[in-house]
C-alpha positions in Angstrom: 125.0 96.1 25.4 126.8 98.8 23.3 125.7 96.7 19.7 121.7 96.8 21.3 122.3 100.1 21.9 123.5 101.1 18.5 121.1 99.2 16.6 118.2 101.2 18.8 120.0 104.5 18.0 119.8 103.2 14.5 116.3 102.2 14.2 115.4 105.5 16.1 117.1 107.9 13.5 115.6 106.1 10.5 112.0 106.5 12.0 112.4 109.9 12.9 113.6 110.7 9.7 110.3 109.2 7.8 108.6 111.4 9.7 110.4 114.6 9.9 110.7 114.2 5.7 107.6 112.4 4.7 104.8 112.8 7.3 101.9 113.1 4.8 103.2 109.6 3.1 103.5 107.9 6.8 100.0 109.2 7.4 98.6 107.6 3.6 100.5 104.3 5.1 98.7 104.2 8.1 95.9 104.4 6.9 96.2 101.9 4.5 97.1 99.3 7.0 94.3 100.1 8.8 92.1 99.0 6.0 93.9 95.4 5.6 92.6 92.1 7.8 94.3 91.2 10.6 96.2 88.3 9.8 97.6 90.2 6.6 99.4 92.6 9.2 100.2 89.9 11.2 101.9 88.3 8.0 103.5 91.7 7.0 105.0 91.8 11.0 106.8 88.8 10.8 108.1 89.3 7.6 109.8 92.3 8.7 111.0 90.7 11.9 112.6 87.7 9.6 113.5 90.2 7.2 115.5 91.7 10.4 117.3 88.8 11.6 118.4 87.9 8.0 120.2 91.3 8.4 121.8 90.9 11.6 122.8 87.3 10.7 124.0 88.9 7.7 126.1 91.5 9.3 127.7 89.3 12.0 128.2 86.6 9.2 130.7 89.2 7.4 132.0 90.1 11.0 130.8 93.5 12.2 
């Protein structure tokens, strides 16, 4: 419970920090997502979500 935890505090302060330091750019991104198809974002979701587990399989593969 305490890693999910950390790795929510984590994700929290590196979203709040792209918008407390670059709200004009995060606005300029949504937008241009909002302009792509569907199944593009689809595609671009479960990238990241791959992209994710890669690094958690990575970090528990070097034994944090």
């Amino acid at each position: 419970m305490a890693w999910l935890l950390l790795a929510l505090g984590l994700v929290m302060i590196v979203e709040g920090l792209a918008y407390v330091l670059a709200p004009s750019l995060i606005e300029r991104v949504l937008e241009m997502l909002r302009t792509l198809p569907l199944p593009v974002r689809r595609q671009f979701g479960a990238l990241v979500c791959v992209s994710g587990l890669i690094c958690l399989w990575l970090a528990f593969f070097l034994g944090l």
